[in-house]
C-alpha positions in Angstrom: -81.2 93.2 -62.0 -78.6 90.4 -61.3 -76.6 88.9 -63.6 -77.2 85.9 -63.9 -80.5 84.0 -65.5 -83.7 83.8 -63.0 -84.2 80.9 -60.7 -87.9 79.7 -60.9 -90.0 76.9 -60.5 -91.7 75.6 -63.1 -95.2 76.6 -63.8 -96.7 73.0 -64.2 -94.8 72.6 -60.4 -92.6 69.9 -61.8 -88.9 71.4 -61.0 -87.8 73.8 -58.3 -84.4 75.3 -57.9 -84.9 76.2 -54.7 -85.9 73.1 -52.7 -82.8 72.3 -50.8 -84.2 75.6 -48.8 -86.3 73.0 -47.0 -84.1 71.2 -44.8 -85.4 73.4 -41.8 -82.3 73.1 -40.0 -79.4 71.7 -43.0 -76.3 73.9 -42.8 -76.4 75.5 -46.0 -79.9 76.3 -45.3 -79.3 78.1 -42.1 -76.1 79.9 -43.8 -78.5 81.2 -46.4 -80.9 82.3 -43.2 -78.4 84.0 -41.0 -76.5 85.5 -43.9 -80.3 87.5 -45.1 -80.9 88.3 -41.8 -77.9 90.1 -41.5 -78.5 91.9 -44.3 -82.1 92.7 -43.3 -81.1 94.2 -39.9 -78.3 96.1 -41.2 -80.4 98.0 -43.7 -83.4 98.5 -41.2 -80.9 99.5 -38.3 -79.4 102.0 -40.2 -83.0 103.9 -41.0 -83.2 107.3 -38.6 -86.3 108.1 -36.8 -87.2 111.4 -38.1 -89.0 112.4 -35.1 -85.1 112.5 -33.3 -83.3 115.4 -33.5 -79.9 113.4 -33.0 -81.4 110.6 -35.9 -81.6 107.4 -33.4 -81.9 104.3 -35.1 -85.6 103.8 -36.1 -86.1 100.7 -34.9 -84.5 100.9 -31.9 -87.0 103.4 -30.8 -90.1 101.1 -32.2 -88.6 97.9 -30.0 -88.5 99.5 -27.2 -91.9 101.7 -27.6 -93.2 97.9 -28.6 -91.7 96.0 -25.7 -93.1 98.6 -22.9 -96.4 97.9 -24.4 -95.7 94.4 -24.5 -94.5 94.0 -21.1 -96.6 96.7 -19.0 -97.8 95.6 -15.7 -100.5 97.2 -15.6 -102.1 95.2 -18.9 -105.0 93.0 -18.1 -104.3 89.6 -16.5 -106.4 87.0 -18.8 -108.2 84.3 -16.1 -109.9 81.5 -15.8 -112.0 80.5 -12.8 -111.4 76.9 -10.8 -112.6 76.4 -7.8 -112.1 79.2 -5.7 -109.1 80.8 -7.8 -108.6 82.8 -10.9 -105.6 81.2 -12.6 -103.6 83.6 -15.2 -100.4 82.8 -16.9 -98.2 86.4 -17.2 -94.7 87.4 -19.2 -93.1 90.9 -18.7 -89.4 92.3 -19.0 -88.4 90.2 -15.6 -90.3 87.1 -16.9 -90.1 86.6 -20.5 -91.3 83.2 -20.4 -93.9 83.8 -18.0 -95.1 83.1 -14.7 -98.3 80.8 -14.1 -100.0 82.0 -10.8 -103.6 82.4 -9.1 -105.0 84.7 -7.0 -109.1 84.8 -5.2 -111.5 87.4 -6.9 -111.7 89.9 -4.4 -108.1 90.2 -4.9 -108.0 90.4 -8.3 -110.6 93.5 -8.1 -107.8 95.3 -6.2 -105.4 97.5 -8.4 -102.6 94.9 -7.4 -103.6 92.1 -6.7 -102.0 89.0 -4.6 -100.6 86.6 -7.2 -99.5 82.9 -6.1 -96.7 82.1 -8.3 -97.2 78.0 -9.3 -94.8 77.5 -12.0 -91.9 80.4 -13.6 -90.8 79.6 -16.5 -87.9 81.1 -16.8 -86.5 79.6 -13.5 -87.2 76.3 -15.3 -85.6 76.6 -18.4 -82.6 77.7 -16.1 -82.8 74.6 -14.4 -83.5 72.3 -16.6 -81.1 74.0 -19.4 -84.2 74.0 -21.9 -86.1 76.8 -24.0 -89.6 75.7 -22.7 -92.7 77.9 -24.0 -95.7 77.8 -22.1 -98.6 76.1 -24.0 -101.6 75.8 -21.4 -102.6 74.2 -18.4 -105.6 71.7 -17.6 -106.7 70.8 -13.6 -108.3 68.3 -12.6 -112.4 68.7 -11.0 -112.1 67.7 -7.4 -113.8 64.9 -6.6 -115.8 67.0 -3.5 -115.3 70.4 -4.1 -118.3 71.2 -2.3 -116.7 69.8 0.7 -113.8 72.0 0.5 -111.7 69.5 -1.8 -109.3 71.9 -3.7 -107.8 71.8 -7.3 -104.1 70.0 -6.8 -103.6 67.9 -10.0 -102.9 70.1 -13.4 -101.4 68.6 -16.8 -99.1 71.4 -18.1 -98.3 71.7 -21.9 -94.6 73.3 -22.8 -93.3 73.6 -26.4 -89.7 73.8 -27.3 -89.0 77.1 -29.1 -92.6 78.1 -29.3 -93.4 75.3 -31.9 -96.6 73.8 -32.2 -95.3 70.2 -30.9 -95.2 69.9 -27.2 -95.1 68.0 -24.1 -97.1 67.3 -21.4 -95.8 66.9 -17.4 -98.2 66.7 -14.5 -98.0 69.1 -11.7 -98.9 69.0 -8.0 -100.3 72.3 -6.7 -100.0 71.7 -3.4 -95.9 71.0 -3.9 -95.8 73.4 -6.7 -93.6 70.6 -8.1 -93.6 68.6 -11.1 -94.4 64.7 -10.6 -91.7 62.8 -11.2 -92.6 59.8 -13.3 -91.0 57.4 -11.1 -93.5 58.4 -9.2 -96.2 57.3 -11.4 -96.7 61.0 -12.7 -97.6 61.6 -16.5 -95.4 62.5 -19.0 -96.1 62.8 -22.9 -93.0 63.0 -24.6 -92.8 65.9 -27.7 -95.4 65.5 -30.2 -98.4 67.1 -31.3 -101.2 66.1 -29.4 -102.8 66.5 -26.1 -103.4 64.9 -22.7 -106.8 65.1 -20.9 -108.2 64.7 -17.3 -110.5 61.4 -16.9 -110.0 61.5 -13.1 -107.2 61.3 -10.5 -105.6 58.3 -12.0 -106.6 58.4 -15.5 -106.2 60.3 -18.8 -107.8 60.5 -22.6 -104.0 60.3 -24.3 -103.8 60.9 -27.8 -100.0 61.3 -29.3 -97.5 60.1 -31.2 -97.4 55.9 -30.1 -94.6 54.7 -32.5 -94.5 54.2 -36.5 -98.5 54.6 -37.9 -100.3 56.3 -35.1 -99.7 59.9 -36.8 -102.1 61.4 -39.4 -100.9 63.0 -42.4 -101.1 66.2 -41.5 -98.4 65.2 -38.0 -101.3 65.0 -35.4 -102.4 62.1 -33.7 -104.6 59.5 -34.8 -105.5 57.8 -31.8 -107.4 58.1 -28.8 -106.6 56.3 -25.9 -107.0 55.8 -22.3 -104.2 55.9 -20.2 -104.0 54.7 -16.5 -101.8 55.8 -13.9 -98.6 53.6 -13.5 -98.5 51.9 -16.6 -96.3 52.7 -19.9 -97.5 55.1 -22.6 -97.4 52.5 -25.2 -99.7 50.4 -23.0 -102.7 52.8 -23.1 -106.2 51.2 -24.0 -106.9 52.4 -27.7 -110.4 53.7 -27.8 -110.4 54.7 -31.1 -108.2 54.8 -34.2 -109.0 56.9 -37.3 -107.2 57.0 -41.1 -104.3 57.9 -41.9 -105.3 61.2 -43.9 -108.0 62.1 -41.1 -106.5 65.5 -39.7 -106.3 64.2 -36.0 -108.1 62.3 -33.1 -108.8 63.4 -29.4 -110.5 61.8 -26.6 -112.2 64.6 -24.2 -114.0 63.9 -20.7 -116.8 66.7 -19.6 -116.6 66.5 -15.6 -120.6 68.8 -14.8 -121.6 66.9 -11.8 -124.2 64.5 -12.8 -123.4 65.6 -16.4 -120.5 63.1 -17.0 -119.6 62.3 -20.8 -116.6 61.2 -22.4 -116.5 61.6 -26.2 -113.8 61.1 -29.2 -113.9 63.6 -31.9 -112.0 62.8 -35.5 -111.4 65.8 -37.2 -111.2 64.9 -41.1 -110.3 68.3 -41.9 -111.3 72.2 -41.0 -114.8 72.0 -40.3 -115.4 68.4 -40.8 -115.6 66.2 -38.1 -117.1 62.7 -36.4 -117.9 63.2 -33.1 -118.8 60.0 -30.6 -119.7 59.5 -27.2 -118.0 56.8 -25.2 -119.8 54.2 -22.9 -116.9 53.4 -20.5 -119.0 51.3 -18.1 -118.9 48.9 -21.2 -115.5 46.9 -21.9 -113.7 47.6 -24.5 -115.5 51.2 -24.1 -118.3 51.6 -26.7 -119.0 54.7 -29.3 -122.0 55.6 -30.6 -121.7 58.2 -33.2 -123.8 61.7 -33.3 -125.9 61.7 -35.9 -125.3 64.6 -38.0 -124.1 65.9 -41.3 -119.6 65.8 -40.8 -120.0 69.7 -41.0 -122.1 70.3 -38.2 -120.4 71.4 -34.7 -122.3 69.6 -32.1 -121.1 69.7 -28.5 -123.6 69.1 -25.7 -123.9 70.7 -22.0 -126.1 68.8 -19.1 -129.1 68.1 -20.9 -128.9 70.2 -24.0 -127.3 69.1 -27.4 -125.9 72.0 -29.5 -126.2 71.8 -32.9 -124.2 74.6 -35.0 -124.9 73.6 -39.0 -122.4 75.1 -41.8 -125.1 73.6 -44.3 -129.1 73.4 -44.3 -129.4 70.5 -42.2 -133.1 69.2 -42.4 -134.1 67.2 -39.1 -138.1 66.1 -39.2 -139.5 68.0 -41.5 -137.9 71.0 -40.3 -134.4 72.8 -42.3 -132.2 75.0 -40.1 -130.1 77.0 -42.2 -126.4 77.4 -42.3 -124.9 79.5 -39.3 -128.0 78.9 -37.5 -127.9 77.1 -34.1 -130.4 75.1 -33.0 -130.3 73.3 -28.9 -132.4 70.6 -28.1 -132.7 68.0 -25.7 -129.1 64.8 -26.2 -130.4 62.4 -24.7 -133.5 62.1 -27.0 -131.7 63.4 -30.1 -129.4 60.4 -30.0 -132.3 57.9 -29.1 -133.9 59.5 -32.4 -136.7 61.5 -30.9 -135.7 65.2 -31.7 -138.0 68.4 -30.3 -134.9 71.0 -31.6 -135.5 74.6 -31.1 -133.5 77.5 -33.4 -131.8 80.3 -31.0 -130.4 82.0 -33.8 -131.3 82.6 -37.3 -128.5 84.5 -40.1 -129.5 86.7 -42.2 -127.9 88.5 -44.8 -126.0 91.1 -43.0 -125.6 88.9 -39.8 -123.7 86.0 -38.6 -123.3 84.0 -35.1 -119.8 85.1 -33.5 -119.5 83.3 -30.9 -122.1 81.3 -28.2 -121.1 81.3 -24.3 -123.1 78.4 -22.4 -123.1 79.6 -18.5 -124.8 77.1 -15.7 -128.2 78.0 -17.0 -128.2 80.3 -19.9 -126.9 80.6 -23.5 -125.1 83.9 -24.3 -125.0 84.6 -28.0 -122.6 87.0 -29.8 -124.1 88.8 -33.1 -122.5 90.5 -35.9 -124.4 92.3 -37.8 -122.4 93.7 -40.9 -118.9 93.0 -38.5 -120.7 95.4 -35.7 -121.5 93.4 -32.5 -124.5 93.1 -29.6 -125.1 91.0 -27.4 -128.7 88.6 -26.6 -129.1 85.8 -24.0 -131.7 82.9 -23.9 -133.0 81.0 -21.1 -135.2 78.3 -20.4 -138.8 79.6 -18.3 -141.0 77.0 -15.6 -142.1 74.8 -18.9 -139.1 75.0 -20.5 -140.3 77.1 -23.3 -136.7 79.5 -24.6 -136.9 83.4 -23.8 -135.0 85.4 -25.4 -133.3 89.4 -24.0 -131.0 91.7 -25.2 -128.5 91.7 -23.2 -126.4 95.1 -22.2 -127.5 96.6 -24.9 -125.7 100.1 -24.5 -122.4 98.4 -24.9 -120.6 99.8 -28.2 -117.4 98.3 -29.7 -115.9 94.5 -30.0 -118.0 92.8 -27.2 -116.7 89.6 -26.1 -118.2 87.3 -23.6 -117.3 84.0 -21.3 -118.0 81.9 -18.9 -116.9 82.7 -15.0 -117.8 79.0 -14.3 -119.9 76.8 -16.6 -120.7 74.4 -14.2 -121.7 76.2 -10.9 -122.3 79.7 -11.9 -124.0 82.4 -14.3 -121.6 84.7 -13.9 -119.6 86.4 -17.3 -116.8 88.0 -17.8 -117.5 90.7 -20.6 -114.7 93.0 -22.6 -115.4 95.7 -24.4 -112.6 97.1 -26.8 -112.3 98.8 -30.2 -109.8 100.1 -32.5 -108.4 103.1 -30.4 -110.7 102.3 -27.3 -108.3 100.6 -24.6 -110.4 97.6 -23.2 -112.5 97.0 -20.6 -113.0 94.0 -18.5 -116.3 93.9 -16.6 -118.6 91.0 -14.3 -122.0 89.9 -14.9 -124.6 88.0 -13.6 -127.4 86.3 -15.4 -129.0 84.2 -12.7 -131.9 87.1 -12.5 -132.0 86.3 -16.2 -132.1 82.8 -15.6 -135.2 83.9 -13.1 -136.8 85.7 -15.5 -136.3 89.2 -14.4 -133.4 91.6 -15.9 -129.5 91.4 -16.3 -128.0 92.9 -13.2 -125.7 95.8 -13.3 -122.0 95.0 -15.0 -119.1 96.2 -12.4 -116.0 97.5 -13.9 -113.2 95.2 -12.8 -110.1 96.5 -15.0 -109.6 98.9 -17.6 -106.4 98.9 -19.3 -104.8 102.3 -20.2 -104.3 104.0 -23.3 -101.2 102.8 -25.2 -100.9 105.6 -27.9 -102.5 108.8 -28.4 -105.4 108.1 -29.8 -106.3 112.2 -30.3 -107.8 113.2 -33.8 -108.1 109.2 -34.9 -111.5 108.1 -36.0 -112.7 104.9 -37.0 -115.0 104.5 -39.6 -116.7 101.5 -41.8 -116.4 101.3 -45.2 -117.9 98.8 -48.7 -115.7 98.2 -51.2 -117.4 96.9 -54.5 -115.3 93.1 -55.4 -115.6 92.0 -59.2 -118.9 90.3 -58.8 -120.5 92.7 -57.2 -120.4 91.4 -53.4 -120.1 94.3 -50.9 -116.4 93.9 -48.8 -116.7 95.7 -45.4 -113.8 97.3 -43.8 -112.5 99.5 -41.3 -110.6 102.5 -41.7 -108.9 104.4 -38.7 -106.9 107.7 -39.4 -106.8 110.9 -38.9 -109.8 113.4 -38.4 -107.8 115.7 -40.5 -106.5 113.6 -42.9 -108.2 115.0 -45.8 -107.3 118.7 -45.1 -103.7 118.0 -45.6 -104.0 117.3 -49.1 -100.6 114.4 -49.0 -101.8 110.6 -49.4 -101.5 109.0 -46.0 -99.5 106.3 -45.8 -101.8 103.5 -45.1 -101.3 99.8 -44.3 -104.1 97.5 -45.0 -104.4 94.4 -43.7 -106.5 90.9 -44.2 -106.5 87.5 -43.5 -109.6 85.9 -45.9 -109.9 82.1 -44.4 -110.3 79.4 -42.4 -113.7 81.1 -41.4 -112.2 83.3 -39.0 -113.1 86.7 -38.5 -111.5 89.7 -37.9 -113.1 91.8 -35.5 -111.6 95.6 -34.2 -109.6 95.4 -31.0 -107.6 97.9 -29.4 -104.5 98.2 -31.7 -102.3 99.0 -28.8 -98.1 98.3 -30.8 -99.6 98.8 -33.8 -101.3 102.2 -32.7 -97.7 103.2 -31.2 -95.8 102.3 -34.3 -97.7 103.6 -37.1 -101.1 105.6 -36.1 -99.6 107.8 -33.7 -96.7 108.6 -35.9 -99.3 109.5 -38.8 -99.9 106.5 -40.5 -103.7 104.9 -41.6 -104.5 101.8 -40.1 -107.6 99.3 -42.6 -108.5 96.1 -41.4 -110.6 94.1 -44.3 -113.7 91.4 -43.8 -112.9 89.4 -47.3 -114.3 86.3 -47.9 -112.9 83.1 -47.5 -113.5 84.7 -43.4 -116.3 84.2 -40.7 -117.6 87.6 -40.9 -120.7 86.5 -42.2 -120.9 83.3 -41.3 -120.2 79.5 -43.7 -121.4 81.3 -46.3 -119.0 84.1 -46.2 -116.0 80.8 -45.9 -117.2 78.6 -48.5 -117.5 81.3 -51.1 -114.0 81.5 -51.1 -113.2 77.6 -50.7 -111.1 75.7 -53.7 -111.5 77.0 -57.4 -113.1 80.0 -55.7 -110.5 81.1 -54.1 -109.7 83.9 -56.6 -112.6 85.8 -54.8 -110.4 86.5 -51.5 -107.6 88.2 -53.4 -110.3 90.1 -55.7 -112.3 90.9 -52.4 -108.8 92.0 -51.1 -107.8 94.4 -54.6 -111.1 95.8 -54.6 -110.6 97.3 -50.9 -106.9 98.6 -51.7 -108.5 100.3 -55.0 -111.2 101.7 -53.4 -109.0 103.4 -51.0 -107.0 104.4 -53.8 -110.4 105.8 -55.4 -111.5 107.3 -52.5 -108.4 109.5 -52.3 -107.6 108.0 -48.9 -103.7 107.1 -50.4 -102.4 106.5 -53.5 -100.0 103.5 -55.1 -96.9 104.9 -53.6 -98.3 105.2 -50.3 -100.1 102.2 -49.8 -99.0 98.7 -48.5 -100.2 95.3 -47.5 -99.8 92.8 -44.5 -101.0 89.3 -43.8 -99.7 86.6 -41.7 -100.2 82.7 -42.6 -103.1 82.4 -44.8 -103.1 85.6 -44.4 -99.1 85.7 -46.6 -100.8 83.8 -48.6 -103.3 86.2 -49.5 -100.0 89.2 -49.4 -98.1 87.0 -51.3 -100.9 87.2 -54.5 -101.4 90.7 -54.0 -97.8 91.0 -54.7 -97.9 88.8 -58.1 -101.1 89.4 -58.8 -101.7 93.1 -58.3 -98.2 94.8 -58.2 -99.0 97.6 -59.7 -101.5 98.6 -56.5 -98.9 98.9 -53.5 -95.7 100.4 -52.9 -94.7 97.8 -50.2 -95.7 94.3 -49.6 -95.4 92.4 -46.1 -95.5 88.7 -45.8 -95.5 86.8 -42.8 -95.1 83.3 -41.7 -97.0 82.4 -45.2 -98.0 79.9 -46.8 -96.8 80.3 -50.9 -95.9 77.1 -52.9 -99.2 75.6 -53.2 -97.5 72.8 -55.6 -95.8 71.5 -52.4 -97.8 72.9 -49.5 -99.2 69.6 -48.3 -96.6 67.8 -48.1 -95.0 70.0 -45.5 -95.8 70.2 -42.0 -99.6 70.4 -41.2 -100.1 71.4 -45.0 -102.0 68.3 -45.6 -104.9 68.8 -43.5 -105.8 72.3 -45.5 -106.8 70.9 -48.6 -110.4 71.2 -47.6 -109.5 75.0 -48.0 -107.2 74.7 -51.1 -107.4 71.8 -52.8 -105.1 69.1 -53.8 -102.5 70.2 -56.0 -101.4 66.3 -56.9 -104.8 65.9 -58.5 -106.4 67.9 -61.1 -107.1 70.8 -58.6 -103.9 71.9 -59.5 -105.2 73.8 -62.5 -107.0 75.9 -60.2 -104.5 76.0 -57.4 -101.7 77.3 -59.2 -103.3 79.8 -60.4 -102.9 81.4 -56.7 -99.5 79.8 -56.0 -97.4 83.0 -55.7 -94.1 80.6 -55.7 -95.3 79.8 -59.2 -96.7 83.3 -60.1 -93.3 84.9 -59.9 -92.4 86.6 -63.8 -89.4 88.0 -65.2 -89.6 91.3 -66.7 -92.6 92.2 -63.5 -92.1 94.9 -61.6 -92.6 94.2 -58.0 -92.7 96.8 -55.2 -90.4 96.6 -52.2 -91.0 93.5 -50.2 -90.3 91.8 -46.7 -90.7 88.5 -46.1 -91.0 87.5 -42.6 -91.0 83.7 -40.3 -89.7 81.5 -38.0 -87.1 78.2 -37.7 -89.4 76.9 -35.4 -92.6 77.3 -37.1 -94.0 73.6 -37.5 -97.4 74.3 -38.7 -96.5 76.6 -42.4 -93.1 75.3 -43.3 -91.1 78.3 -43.7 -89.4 76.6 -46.9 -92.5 78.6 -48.2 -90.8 81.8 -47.2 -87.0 80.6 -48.1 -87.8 79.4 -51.3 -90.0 82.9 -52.8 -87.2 85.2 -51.1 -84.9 83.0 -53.4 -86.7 83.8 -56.5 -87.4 87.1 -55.8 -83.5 88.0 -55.6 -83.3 85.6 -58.7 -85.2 88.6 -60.6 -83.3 91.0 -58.9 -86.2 92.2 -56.8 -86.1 94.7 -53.9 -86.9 92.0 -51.1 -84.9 91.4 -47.8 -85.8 88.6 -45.6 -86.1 88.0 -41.7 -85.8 84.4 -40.0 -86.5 84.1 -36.1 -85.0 81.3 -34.9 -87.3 80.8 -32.2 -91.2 81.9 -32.1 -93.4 78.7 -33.7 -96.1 79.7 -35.7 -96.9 83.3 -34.1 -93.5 84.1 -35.0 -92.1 84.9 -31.5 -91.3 83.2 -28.4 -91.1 85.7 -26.4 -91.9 89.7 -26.2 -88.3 90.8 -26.6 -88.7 88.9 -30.4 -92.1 90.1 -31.0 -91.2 93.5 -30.0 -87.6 93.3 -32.2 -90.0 91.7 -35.2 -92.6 94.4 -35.3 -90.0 97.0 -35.2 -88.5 95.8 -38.3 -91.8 95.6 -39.9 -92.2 98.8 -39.4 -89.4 100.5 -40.0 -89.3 99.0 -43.3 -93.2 100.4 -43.8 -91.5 104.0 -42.5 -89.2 103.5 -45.0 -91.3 102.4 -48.0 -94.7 104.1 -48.3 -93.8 106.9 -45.2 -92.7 109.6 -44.2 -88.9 108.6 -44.9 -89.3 107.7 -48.1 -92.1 105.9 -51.2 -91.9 103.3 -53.5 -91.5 105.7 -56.5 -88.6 107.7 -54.7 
């Protein structure tokens, strides 16, 4: 214990001792940073590998292990189809900021294929003296590509250090050259929002214009339309929306004879306005989308997609939440709907995810988190049909798109836990036809990472204090139970936002801690998309409490089911998912013997008024209103207790995160040492939200992580030793 008195906040939130830990950059600040990473690297670096003979550093071994993974050529180059090119943006050991490049499909069946280098990163940071992180790329439809017109015109997106705020400079293909904006090219200077193809000499803009045109939460609150060879600050507003809206974005969809131009203004997470735009009309005219501000409606040639996280009733007719339901725009908007429902949840399964090709709708399933696949098409009188589509495809099944516009093609991947993935082609257009799906040919499969020998991965239900069922995934060792010693396990969850968390192919994580011995568990708590809204909103506000006792219910029943025990068992969550870490720690202590807690969010008092905070109170609440009595109670900042015993904790994030402040993370590392806890803290400078910029930090980060889990709950030592 230290000597002198703890430093906490207040429990009504009304002093903190620790808030000059907020000045992301101050002096002091960064002295307190550089001076506990220090500490943290010296005590990790000096952990042996026990697998050495000669004792090597740990996690020296686990970075470079990591980094080979993370750079391997012979990974899976993630594309996207335009025009006659696959585009695909690449990093590796000689390229650490990456390479942006495109190569033709036949190539890219080859084992190595011909890649065009466009754009290298690195050789532009070296030129321009900068720290540039790539952040996407959009080109520009031809206007003819049927006659041969190619792609040239691309708006590139590059983010200083990896944060979330970026710019956005326009690139000629054909010069492989940015355009200089003397020339009339387009530049957005740093901020958080977006720039979006109209045509050749026009853009949807939506940034930060000067004092009052950012939300809140620090995203943009205008759209606009900006014309070639005029000033920024000149754009046409289309649309401005409030101040505590979460953002506004213009967005053009460019299917021939399709054409639409829409604004969207997202109030929060998973409530939104969406308008189309009339811009034959001067000013351009909106006409709203009729539909309840938590409904997800997009629309592709003819067909309006309606995704409800409510019952929406239209007609006479309900469609439950996590349905979706497609039916003719044009006469939806003019007030004459004929909807028809593709997809209807039940109990045990939820809509993952929906891929629209030229002429069919692809529709993901989970059914209790376990995935297949079904596509609908339209016949001669337009009635749906609906197939099961590859049907003897087992694992994480993901599908998209080749071409939305011109094709039915798909690119499918099939991965799972210890199963390297798979990336295969398909064709619908039979489907579309009414016949069968084609054959699906093989185009990559990435190899194995780890040795994946005597692992098995099985599904499991914990019981959570009202009685819900909590899936989750265990993967260990076939003869686990035959050794008779607790397996150090790692569990991890995330619990909001509706996002799920589906198995993938581990690939560090099986290097770092499977192979060595260690049990993997991946939770489906709610406050996720796992079973669709519902499986969100039951977690939303003042019922919150039910992630963290979804999340306590899985660690005990592994505990129960003899799987580990306290001493052995520890925790992981990233973001919300810290969040969730960070109340196991002061709400459940006594279950772990290590805690992990990454980039998180943890003084609820303050949360939204830092960063993007603000535009997560849909998810929280507001802690300057009466909410608070409910939010604290899941504040870990403000959970913190003298006289608790806490097990050993590492508390990870980055300088330049600028979505989760990491104040959060400064600020509970202070308190813990104030009670003299066992914590040790790590700060990238670089690396945004995700924590890394590049795969030399990820690789360095994760091999901290675990070394400190080796040296907590495994094999090098427990929480009780």
């Amino acid at each position: 214990m230290t000597d002198t008195a703890p430093q906490l906040p207040a429990p009504d939130g009304t002093a903190d001792p620790h808030l000059w830990l907020e000045e992301i950059t101050g002096e002091e600040a960064l002295g307190w940073v550089r001076e506990r990473n220090a500490g943290a690297e010296t005590e990790l670096d000096a952990v042996a590998d026990p697998a050495d003979p000669e004792g090597a550093p740990l996690a020296r071994t686990l970075q470079r292990e990591i980094r080979e993974i993370l750079d391997a050529k012979d990974r899976i180059p993630a594309v996207v189809k335009r025009g006659e090119h696959l585009y695909n943006f690449w990093t590796d050991a000689e390229h650490e900021r990456g390479l942006w490049r495109r190569t033709t499909l036949d190539s890219y069946r080859a084992d190595a294929p011909e890649w065009e280098i466009l754009l290298d990163v690195d050789a532009l940071n070296v030129a321009e003296d900068e720290d540039w992180v790539w952040h996407g790329a959009r080109l520009l439809r031809p206007a003819d590509p049927a006659a041969g017109e190619p792609y040239r015109h691309a708006l590139i997106d590059l983010s200083h250090g990896g944060s979330d705020a970026d710019v956005t400079r326009e690139f000629d293909l054909a010069t492989r050259s940015f355009v200089d904006p003397a020339d009339g090219g387009f530049v957005r200077p740093e901020a958080k929002g977006s720039l979006g193809w109209l045509d050749r000499d026009t853009v949807w803009a939506s940034t930060d214009f000067g004092e009052g045109t950012m939300t809140s939460s620090g995203y943009a609150r205008q759209a606009r339309i900006w014309r070639r060879g005029t000033e920024l600050a000149e754009a046409e507003l289309v649309f401005e929306g409030k101040e505590d809206d979460m953002l506004v974005a213009g967005a053009h969809d460019s299917t021939p004879g399709w054409e639409r131009d829409w604004v969207v203004v997202a109030h929060a997470f998973y409530d939104q306005t969406v308008m189309v735009v009339d811009r034959s009309r001067q000013p351009p005219a909106l006409t709203e989308v009729e539909v309840p501000r938590d409904l997800e409606v997009s629309a592709h040639r003819d067909l309006g997609i309606f995704s409800p996280r409510s019952d929406w009733e239209v007609a006479g007719v309900t469609y439950p939440a996590g349905s979706l339901v497609v039916g003719d725009f044009e006469r939806f908007q003019a007030g004459e709907p004929e909807l028809h429902m593709l997809f209807e949840p039940t109990e045990s399964s939820s809509l993952a995810d929906m891929t629209i090709t030229r002429s069919t709708i692809v529709l993901s399933i989970l059914e209790d988190v376990v995935h297949h696949l079904e596509v609908h098409t339209r016949d001669e009188h337009g009635a749906w049909v609906r197939t099961d589509l590859y049907p003897d495809l087992r694992g994480s099944i993901g599908v998209s798109a080749v071409d939305t516009e011109d094709s039915d093609e798909v690119w499918v991947t099939v991965t799972d836990f210890i199963e390297p993935t798979t990336l295969l082609l398909g064709d619908l257009a039979d489907v579309a036809a009414g016949g069968e799906p084609g054959e699906l040919e093989v185009i990559k499969a990435a190899p194995a990472r780890f040795a994946a020998d005597g692992l098995r991965v099985t599904q499991h239900f914990a019981v959570s204090e009202d009685g819900t069922r909590i899936p989750y995934f265990e993967i260990a060792r076939t003869d686990r139970e035959d050794s008779g010693r607790p397996a150090p396990t790692l569990l991890y969850g995330y619990g909001g936002f509706e996002i799920s968390l589906t198995p993938s192919y581990l690939g560090a994580i099986g290097k770092a801690w499977l192979e060595r011995g260690g049990t993997y568990v991946l939770a489906n708590i709610r406050g996720g998309g796992e079973y669709g809204p519902r499986w969100h909103q039951a977690a939303l506000k003042e019922n919150r409490h039910r992630a963290y006792e979804d999340f306590s219910s899985v660690a005990k029943d592994l505990l129960e089911r003899g799987v580990t025990d306290r001493e052995h068992l520890a925790v992981r969550g990233g973001s919300n998912g810290g969040l969730l870490t960070g109340n196991m720690l002061t709400r459940y202590p006594e279950l772990f013997g290590a805690v992990i807690i990454q980039v998180p969010l943890l003084d609820m008092k303050r949360y939204n008024h830092l960063l993007a905070g603000y535009s997560w109170m849909a998810e929280y609440g507001d802690p300057d209103s009466e909410d608070w009595e409910f939010v604290r109670t899941f504040s870990p900042y403000h959970l913190l207790r003298d006289g608790a015993e806490y097990p050993p904790t590492f508390v990870l994030t980055s300088t330049r995160d600028d979505r989760v402040h990491p104040g959060h993370a400064r600020k509970f590392t202070a308190a813990l040492e104030s009670l003299g806890a066992d914590v040790r803290y790590w700060e990238n400078i670089e690396g945004g939200h995700g924590g890394a910029a590049t795969n030399e930090q990820a690789a360095r980060m994760n091999a901290l992580l675990y070394t400190f889990l080796w040296s907590t709950i495994g094999a090098t030592g427990g929480a009780g030793s």
